[in-house]
Wavefront OBJ file of the C-alpha trace (Angstrom):
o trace
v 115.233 -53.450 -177.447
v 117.904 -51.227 -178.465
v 121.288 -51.386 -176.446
v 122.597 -48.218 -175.761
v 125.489 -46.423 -174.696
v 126.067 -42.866 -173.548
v 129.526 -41.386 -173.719
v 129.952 -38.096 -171.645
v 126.823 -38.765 -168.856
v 127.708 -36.258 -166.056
v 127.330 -33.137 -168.553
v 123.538 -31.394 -169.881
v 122.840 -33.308 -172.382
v 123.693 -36.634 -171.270
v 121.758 -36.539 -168.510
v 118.557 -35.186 -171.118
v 119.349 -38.119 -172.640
v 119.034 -40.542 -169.285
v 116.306 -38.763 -168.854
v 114.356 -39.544 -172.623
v 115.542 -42.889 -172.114
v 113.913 -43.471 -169.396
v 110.635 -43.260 -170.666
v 111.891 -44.787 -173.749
v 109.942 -48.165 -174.579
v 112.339 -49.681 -176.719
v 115.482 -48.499 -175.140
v 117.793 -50.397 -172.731
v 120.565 -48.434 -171.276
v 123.834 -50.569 -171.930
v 126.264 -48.594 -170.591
v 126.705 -44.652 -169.137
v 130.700 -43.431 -169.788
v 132.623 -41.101 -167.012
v 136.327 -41.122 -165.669
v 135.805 -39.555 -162.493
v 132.829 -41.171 -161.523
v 133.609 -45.064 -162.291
v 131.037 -46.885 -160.203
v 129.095 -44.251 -159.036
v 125.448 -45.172 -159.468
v 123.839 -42.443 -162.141
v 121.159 -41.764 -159.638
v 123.597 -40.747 -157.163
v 124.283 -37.943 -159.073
v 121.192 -37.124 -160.254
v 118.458 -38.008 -158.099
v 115.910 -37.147 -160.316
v 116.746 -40.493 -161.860
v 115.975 -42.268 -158.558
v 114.261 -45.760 -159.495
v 113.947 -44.976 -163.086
v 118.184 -45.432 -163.927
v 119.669 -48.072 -162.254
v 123.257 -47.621 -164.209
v 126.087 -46.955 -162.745
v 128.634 -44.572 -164.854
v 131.817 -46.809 -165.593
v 135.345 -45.704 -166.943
v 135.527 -45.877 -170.965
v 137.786 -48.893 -170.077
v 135.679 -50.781 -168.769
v 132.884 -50.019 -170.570
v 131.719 -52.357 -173.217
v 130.842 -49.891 -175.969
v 131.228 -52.424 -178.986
v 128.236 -54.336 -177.325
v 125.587 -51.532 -178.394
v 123.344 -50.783 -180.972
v 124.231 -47.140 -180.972
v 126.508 -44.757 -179.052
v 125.423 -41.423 -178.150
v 128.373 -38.626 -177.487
v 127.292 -35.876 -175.266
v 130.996 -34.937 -175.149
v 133.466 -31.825 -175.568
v 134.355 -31.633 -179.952
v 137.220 -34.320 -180.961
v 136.199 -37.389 -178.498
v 133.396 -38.768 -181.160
v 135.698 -38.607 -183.936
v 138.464 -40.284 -181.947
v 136.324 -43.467 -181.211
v 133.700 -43.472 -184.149
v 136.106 -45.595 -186.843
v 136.197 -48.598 -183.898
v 132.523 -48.656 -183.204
v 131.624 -48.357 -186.458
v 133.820 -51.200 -187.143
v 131.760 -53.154 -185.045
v 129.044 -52.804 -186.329
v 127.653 -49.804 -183.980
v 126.103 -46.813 -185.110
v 126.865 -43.618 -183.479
v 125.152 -40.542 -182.908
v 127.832 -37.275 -181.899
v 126.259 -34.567 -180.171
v 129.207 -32.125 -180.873
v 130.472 -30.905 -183.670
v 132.984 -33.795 -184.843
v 130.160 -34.633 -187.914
v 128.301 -31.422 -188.693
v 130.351 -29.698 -190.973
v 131.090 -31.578 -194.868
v 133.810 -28.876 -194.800
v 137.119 -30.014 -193.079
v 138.819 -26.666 -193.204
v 136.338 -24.850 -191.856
v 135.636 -27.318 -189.221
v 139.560 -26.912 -188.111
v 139.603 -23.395 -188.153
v 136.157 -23.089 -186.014
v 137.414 -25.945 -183.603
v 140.592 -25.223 -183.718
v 141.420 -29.206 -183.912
v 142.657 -31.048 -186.839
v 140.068 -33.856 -187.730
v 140.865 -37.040 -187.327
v 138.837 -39.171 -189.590
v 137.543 -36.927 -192.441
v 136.858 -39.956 -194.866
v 133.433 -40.740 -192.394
v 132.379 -36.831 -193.019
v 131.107 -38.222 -197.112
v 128.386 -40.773 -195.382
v 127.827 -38.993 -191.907
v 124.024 -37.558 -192.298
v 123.279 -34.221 -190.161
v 120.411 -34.513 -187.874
v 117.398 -32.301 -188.511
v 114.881 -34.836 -189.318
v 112.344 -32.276 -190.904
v 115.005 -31.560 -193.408
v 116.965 -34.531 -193.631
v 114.865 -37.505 -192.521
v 115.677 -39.928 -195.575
v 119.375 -39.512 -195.075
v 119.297 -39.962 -191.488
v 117.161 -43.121 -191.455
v 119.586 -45.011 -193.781
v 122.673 -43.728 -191.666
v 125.028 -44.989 -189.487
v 126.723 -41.907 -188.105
v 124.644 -38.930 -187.634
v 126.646 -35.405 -186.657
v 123.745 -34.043 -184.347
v 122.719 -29.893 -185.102
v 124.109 -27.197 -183.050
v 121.090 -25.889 -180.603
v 121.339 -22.037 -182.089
v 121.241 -23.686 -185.520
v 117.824 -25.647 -185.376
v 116.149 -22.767 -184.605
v 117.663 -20.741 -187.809
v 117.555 -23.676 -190.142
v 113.518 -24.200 -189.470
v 113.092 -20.846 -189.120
v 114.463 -19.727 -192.416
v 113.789 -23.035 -194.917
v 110.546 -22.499 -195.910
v 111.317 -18.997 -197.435
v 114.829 -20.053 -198.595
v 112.698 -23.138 -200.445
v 110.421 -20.849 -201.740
v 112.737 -18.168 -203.537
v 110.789 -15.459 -201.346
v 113.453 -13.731 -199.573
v 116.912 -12.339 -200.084
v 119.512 -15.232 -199.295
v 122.509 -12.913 -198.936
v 121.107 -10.403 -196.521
v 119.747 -12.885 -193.098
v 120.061 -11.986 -189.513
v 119.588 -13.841 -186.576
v 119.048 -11.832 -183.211
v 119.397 -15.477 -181.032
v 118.405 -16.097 -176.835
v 120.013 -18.884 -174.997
v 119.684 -19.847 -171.233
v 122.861 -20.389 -169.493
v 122.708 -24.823 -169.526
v 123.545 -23.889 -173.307
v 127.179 -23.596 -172.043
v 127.407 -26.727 -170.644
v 128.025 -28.154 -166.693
v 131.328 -26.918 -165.770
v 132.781 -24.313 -163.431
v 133.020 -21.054 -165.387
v 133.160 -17.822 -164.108
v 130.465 -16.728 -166.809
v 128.259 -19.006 -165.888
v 128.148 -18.692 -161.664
v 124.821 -17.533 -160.479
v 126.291 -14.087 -159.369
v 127.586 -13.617 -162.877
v 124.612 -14.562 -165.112
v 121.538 -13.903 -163.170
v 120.206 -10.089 -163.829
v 121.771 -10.168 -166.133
v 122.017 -9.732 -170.241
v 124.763 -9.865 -172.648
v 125.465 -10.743 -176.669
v 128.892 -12.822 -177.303
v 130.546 -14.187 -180.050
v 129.829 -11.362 -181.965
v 132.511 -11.231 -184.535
v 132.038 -14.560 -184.865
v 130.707 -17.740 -183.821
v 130.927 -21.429 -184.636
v 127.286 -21.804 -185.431
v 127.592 -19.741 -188.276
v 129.270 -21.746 -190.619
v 127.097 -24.781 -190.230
v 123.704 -22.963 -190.673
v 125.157 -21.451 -193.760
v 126.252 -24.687 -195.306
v 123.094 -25.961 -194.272
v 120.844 -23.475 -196.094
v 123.253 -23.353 -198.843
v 121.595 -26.747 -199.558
v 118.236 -25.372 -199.403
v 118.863 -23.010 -202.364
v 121.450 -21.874 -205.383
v 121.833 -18.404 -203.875
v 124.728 -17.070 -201.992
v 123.885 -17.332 -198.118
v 124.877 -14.407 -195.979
v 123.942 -14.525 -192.492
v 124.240 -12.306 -189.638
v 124.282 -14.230 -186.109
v 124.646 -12.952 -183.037
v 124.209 -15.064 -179.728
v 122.823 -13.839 -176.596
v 122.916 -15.206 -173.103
v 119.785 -14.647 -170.613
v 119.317 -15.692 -167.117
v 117.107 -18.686 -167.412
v 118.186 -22.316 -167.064
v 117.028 -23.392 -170.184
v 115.111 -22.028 -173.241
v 116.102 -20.633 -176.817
v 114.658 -17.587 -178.568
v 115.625 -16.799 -181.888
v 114.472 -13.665 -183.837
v 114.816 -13.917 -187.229
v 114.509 -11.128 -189.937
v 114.789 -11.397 -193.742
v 113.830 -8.864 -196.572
v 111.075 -10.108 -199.162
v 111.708 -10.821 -202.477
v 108.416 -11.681 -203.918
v 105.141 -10.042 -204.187
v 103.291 -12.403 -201.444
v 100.953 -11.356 -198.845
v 100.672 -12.517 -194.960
v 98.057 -15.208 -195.856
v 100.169 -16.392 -198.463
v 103.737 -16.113 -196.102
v 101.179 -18.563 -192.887
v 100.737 -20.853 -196.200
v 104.289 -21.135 -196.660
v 105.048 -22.427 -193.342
v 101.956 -24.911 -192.490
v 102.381 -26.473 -195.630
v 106.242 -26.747 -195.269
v 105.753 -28.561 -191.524
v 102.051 -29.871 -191.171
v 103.210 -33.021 -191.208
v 106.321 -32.483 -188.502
v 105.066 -33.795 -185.017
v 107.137 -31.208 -183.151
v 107.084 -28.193 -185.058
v 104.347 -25.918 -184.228
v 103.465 -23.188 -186.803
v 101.596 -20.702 -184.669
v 98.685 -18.232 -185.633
v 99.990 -15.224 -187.884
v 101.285 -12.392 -185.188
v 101.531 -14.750 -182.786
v 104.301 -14.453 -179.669
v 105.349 -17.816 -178.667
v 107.480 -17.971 -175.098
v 110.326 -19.977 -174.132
v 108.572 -21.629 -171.666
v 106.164 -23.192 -173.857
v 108.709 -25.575 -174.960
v 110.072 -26.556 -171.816
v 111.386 -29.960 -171.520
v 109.865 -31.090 -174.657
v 110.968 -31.932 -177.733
v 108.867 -28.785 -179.599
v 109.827 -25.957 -181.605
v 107.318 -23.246 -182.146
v 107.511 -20.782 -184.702
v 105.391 -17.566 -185.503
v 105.751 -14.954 -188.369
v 105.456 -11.353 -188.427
v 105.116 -8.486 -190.871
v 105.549 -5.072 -189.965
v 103.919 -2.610 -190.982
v 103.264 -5.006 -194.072
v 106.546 -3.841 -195.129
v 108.756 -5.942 -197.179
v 110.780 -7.799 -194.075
v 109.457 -10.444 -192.281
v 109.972 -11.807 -188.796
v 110.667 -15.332 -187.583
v 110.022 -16.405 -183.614
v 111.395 -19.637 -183.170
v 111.651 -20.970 -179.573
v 112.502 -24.252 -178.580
v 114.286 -26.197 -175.755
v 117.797 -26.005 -176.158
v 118.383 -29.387 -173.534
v 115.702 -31.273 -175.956
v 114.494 -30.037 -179.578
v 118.234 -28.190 -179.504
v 120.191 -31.068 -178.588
v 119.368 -34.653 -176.971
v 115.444 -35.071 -177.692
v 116.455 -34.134 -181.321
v 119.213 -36.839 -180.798
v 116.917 -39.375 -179.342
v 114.597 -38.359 -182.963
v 116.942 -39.542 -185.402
v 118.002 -42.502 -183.276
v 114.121 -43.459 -183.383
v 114.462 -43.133 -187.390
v 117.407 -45.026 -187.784
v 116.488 -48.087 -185.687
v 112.860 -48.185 -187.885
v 110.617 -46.375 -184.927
v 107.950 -43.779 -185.412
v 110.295 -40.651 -184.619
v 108.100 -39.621 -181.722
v 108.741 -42.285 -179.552
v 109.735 -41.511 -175.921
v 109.641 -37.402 -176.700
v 105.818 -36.784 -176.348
v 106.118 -35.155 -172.980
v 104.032 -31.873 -172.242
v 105.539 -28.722 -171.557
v 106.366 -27.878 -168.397
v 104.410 -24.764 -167.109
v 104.634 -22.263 -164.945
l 1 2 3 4 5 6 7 8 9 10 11 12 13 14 15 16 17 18 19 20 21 22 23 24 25 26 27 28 29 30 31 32 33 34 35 36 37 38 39 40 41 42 43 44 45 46 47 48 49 50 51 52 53 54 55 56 57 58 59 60 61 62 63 64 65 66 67 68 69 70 71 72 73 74 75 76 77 78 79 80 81 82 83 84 85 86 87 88 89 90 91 92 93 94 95 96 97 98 99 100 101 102 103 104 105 106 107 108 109 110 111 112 113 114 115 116 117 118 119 120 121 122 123 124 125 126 127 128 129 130 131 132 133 134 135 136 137 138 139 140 141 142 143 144 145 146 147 148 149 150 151 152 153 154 155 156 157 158 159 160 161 162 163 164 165 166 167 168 169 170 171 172 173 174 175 176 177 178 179 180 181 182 183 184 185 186 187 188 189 190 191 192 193 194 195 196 197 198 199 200 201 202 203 204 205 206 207 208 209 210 211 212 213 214 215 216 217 218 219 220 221 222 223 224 225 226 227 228 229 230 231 232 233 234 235 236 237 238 239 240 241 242 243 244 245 246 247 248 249 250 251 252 253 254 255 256 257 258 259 260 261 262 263 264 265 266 267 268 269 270 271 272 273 274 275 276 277 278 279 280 281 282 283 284 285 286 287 288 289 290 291 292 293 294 295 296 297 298 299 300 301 302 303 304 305 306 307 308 309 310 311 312 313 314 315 316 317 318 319 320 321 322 323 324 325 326 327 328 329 330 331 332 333 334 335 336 337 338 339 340 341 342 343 344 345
């Protein structure tokens, strides 16, 4: 079994992750990290976790972090980085949610953050964790800096036509959904019920810090110069993520020839789903799972095409793609404990 520890368990994603683990054969939940709530039983908190967590959270103190396999951080930027060098020390490997490992670029990862980082000598060996385009680095890792939710969904989305020298690298834009659990469990006036529901609105518009990871990250992908045009949007649905992407062809290729592109590029990936060309795939056809599900579109045969990518943004965007690598570092078949069925209606 693989000892595990959760830093950060109150939040989104760490209780995703409580809840993966669950159902996770070859997992056994070590230790579950919160200040405020030392010795409150998890399922207290979340009684959805009623007699399938038996944890109780514990102060980082008192927790016995060194004594794990791996540690998963589903907490704010800066608190991975902080305790990374000591686990790793020990021999545990560690798994950040945040941002702390994501970007190879310090300065850039300052001025996004706005936080000097601390231990920029673990950045050289610390894989980033898309397993459909990183799997061999991530499997031989010990520290894996986990992709930013809006991020997935433009990295899969673009890659095959990036890979294939088909479309113009410099001119991408990303038109991207996200339900409001994307900002986290907290008390913000944004977020209130009042605030978000019936409600529509772009942000980060001049700028966001998802940008300069998914450019680094397709700069890999090709030698062209990437320019990218993001802009975030926040619905009124729990959970979800939408991304419309749009890119202008290059190449002399027709639709048959574009659907080609993409089932080759993931027929082998158990959670990507390359729809039928045209295709309209909804949010909630990902719910709660670990899949991402992607359909192209042409119009008027013209020379731009169009990307739908939706996935989870709890799961696929965050802890179920967490929970993936883990299963690939530790020698598992990657789908273990994340074949669950969408939830519908």
């Amino acid at each position: 079994m693989i000892k595990v520890g959760i830093v950060g368990g109150t939040g989104y994603t760490g209780v995703e992750l409580l809840r993966l683990f669950a159902a996770h054969p070859e997992v056994q939940l070590q230790a579950v990290t919160s200040r405020k709530e030392d010795g409150m039983p998890v399922a207290e908190m979340y009684p959805s976790l009623r007699g399938r967590v038996d944890i109780a959270f514990s102060s980082p103190d008192k927790a016995k972090l060194t004594d794990c396999d791996v540690v998963f951080f589903a907490t704010p930027h800066g608190v991975a980085m902080a305790q990374a060098p000591e686990l790793l020390a020990a021999g545990v490997k560690v798994i950040d949610l945040a941002a702390d490992f994501r970007l190879q670029d310090v300065a850039a990862f300052e001025k996004w953050y706005k936080m000097p980082h601390s231990c920029p000598e673990l950045l050289k060996e610390a894989a980033y964790g898309l397993v459909e385009l990183n799997r061999e680095n991530i499997r031989k890792a010990r520290i894996v800096g986990n992709p930013g939710c809006y991020p997935t969904t433009m990295q899969l989305g673009f890659a095959p036509l990036l890979k294939a020298g088909a479309i113009d690298a410099s001119h991408l834009i990303a038109d991207c959904k996200s339900g409001v659990s994307g900002a986290g469990r907290k008390a913000e006036i944004a977020t209130l019920f009042s605030e978000a529901s019936d409600n529509f609105k772009a942000y980060g518009v001049s700028g966001h810090r998802h940008s300069p990871e998914t450019v680094e990250r397709l700069g890999t992908l090709t030698d062209d110069k990437i320019g990218l045009l993001f802009t975030p949007h926040l619905v009124p649905m729990i959970r979800g993520m939408h991304s419309t992407l749009y890119a202008r062809l290059t190449k002399d290729i027709d639709n048959a020839a574009l659907q080609a592109l993409f089932e080759d590029a993931y027929k082998r990936e158990p959670f990507i789903d390359v729809m039928p060309f045209g295709s309209h795939p909804e949010t909630r056809t990902t719910r709660a799972s670990n899949m991402l599900r992607i359909a192209l579109h042409r119009p008027d045969n013209g020379d731009t095409v169009v990307v739908l990518v939706v996935q989870d943004n709890l799961v696929k965007g965050a802890s179920g793609q967490a929970v993936q690598c883990m299963n690939l570092m530790f020698g598992l078949d990657e789908t273990t404990g994340l074949m669950h069925v969408p939830v519908l209606p």
